[in-house]
N, C-alpha and C positions, 0 to 999 in steps of 0.2 A: 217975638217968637211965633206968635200966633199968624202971623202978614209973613211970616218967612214959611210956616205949614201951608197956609195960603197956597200960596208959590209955587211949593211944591207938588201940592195935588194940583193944581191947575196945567202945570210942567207934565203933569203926569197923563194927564185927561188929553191936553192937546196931544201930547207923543202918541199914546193911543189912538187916539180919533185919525190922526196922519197916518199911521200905519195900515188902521183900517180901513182908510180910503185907500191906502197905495194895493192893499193888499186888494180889497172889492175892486181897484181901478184895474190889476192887473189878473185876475179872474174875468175882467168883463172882457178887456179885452183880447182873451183866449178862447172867448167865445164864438160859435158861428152857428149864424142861424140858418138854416136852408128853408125854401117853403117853394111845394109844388103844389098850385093851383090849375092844373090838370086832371082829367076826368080819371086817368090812370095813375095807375102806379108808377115812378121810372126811378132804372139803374144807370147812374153816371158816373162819369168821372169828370170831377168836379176843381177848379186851378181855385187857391186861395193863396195871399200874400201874405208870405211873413212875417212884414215889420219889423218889430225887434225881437221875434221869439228867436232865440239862440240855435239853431240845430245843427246837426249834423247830417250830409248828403246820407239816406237809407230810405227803408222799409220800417214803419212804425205801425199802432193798431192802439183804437182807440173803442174800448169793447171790442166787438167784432169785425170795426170797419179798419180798412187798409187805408194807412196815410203814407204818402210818398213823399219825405223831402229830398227836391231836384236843386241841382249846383249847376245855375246856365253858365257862371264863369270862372267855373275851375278853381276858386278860392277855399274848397272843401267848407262852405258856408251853403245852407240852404238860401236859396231865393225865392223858391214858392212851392206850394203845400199840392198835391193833388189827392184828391181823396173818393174811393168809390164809394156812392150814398147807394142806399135805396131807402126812396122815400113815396110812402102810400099816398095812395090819390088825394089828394083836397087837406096835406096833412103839413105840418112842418116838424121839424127834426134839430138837434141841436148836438154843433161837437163842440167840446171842449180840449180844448188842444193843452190843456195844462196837465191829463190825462195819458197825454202819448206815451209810449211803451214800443222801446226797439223790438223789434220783430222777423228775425235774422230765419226761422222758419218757415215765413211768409211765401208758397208757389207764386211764382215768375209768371204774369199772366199776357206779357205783350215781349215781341224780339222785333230787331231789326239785322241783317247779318248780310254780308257779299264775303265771297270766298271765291278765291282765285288758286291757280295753279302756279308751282314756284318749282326749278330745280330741275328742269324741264328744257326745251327749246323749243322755237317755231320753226316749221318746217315746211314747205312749199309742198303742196299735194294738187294731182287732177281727179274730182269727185266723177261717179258714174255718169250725170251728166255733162261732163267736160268742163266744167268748171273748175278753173284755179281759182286757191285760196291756199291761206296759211293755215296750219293748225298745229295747237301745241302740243308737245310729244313727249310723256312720259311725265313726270314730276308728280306733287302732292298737291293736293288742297288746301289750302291756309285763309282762314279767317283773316279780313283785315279791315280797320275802320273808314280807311280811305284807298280810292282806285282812279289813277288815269287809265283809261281804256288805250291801248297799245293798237297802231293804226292795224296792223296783221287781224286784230279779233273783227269777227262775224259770226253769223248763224254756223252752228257744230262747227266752230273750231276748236273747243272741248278744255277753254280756257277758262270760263269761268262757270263754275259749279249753281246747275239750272238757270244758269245763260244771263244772270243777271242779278238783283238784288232783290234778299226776299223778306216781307216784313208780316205779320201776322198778333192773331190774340187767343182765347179759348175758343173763339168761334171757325175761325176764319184762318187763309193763309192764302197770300196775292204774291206774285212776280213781276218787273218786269223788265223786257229782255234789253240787251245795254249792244244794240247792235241796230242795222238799218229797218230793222220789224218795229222795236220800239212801241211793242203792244203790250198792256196790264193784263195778265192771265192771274186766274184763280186755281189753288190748290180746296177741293175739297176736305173735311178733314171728318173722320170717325171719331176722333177722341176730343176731349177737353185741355189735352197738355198741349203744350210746344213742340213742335215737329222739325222747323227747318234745319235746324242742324243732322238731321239725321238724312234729308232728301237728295238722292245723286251721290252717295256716298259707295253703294253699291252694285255701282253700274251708273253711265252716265245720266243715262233717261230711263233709268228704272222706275221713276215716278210715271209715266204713261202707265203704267201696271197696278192692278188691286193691288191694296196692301192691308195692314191692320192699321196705320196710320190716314188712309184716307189717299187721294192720288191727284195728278192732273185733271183736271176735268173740261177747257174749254178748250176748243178751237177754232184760236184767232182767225187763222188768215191772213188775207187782204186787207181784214178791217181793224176797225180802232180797240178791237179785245173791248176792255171794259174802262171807261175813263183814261183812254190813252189820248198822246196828244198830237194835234193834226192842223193842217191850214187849208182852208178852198183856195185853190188860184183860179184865171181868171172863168175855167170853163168850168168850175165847179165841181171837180175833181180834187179829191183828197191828199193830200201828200202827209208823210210819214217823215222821220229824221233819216233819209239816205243819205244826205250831205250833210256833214258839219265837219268843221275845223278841229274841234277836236272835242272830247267828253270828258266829264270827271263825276267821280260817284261817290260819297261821303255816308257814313252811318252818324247821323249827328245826334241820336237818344236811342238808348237799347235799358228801356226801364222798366220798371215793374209792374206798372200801369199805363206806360203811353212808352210808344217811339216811335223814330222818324228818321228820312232816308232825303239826301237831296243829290238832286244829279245837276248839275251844268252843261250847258251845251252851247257850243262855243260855233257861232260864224252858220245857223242853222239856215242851208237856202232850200229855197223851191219856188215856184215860177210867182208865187206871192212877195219874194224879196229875200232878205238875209236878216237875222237878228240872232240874239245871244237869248237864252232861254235856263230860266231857275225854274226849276220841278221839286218840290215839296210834299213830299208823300207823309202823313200822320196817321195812326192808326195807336184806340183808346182801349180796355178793357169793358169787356160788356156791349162793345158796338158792332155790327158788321161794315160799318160804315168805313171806309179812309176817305181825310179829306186833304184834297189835292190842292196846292198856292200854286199858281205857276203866275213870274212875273216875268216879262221881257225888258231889254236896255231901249225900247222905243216904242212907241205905239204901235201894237198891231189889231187890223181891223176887219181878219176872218181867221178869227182862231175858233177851232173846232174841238167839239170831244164828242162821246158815242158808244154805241154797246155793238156788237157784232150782230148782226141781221141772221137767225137760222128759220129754215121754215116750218118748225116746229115752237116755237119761239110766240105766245099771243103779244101782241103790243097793246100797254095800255099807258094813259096818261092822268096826271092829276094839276092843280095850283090850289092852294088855297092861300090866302091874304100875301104874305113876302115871298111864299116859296112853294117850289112847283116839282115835280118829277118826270123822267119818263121811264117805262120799265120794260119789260118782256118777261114772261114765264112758259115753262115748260116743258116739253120733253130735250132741252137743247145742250145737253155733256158728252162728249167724246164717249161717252157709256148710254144714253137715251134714259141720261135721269131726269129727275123735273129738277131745274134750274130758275133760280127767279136774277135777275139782272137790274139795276138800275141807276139813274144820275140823278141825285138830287142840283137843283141850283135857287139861288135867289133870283127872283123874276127879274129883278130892276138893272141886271147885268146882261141879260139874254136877248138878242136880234130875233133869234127863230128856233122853230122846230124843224128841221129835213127829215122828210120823209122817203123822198128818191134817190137818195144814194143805196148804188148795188149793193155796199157790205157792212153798211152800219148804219143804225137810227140816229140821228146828227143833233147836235145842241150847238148852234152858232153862235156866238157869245159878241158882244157890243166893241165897239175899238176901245180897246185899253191897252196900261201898260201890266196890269195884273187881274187873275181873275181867281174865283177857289169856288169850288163845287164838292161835290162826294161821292163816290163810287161806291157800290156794295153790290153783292152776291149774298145767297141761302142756298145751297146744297138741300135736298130731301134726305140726306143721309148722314148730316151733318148732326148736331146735338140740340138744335136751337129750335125742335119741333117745330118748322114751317116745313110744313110737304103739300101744301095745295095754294094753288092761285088765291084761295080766299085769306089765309093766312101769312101770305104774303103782302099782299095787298092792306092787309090792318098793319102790319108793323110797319113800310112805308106812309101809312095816313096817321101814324104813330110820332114818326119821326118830323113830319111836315107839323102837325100839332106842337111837338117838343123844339123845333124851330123858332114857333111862331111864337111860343109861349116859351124861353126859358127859365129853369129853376131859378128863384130869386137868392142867390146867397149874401147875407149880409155880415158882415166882421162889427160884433159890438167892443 
């Protein structure tokens, strides 16, 4: 009797002791440590793998913090966590993901969105300069996640709503155009919410205009606008996407903390050759940053990018250890605000700097078949309090630091 009591407390003690490991095993591993060993403070947004935490694609909150679970393949299963931190300088931080809590009141802090016109025809017109071209005539506006460009579209043929595809966050809001310009423009914005669904809704280019939203602000041109994409052929001359075979343009994340936009471009020539070309536009919460993948079906070996040349515009440059910038600041917006501009890239992918090209400051990139850099703008009129070169210039040596040093996140 007494070896069968035995038994049973020792039954009792192991089931215990197993549960509480299983129980401490899966507590630890809902854990996450973050640690930022940087002199500052930084707000990210931060990718964490799920493993086997069960979740559901949404918007969660853990205390205060926003946790995104993303469905990369449509299985209505999370595949990975994003989560915006803020973690104090020289500090570490810890989320516990056992914690999470849906959070269906959560503001929307990043969009992705193309909207085309439907219901409508194309119409053969001669512009005041004599030029024909198509344009589409009459119909609606319609949001949609995917767009072949229709060979009829060009600059103002009034097809697709602010010319192209527009992606943005609280800070920020970029374009860009899905025609033979094929330049990244910047929208300024006044406020802290989401705007693009509201721009060109009331007049086609009524964004050239003040608003209480914030407006157009750069003018491209000739040149590469802001991390747009480009080739030197042989005389070192810039070419832009006037040829290509045909284009397609995809909303492939329209999330709560990050989305992204991909274009193809199919059969792209210029006196450098012919290649097929993936463009990858990303854009985080809390960042002014997008960063740009673009890979080609073959090695090319004068791929270019660039900010537009104004001559208000100061040029300055930085490198420190992997990564380097070039910028411009100043009076340079279709308005004569101070605008600050710039390319981040990793050094170890970069041929050079150009400095003689007429309409834009040059980043020549190394022969690859893929390359990925960052583009960012600051507005003075924007929310992000940078309204002077000097302030400008620390959140770029900000960014170059948080490069070189990323936050260490660890899954226990």
């Amino acid at each position: 009797m007494k070896n069968l009591v035995y038994l049973l407390i020792a039954g009792m003690l192991i089931s215990a002791c197993t549960s509480q490991t299983s129980e401490s095993k899966e507590e630890q591993t809902n854990l996450i440590v973050v640690k930022n060993t940087s002199e500052f403070a930084r707000t990210e947004v931060i990718s964490i793998p799920t493993d086997d935490l069960e979740l559901a694609p949404g918007i969660y909150t853990t205390g205060d913090m926003p946790v995104e679970a993303v469905d990369l393949d449509n299985d209505i299963k999370a595949d990975k966590l994003l989560a915006k931190v803020m973690v104090p300088q020289n500090q570490t931080i810890e989320i516990n993901l056992s914690s999470l809590k849906p959070s269906p009141e959560f503001t929307k802090q990043t969009q992705a969105e193309i909207s085309r016109k439907t219901g409508g025809e194309w119409v053969k017109v001669t512009k005041k300069s004599g030029k024909e071209q198509f344009e589409y005539s009459k119909g609606e506006f319609e949001n949609v996640d995917f767009l072949r460009v229709p060979e009829q579209h060009t600059d103002h043929s009034w097809f697709i709503r602010y010319e192209g595809p527009g992606w943005e966050n609280e800070l920020i809001a970029y374009r860009a155009y899905l025609d033979w310009r094929n330049a990244i423009d910047i929208f300024g914005k006044k406020v802290d919410t989401l705007v693009l669904q509201k721009i060109g809704q009331d007049g086609f280019d009524s964004y050239h205009e003040d608003s209480p939203w914030g407006m157009d602000i750069l003018k491209a041109g000739k040149s590469l606008g802001i991390g747009s994409i480009g080739r030197l052929n042989g005389e070192d001359i810039v070419e832009h996407f006037e040829s290509t075979d045909s284009v397609t343009c995809e909303i492939t994340r329209n999330g709560f903390l990050s989305s992204s936009i991909e274009t193809n471009y199919y059969g792209w020539t210029t006196g450098a050759g012919t290649c097929d070309v993936k463009s990858i536009l990303s854009i985080k919460s809390a960042d002014y940053a997008t960063i740009h993948q673009v890979s080609f079906d073959t090695v090319v070996d004068d791929f270019v990018t660039g900010i537009v040349k104004h001559d208000e515009g100061e040029y300055f440059t930085s490198e420190v250890d992997d990564y380097g910038y070039i910028a411009t600041y100043g009076k340079q917006t279709l308005f004569n605000d101070n605008l600050g501009m710039a390319i981040v890239y990793k050094k170890s992918e970069v041929q050079e700097i150009k400095t003689d090209d007429d309409y834009s400051w040059l980043v020549v990139f190394n022969p690859s078949e893929k390359v990925e850099y960052q583009l960012l703008g600051a507005w003075e009129k924007d929310l992000g309090n940078i309204s002077s070169k000097t302030d400008f210039k620390a959140m770029l040596d900000r960014k170059l630091a948080s490069l070189n040093n990323p936050l260490e996140v660890v899954v226990n």
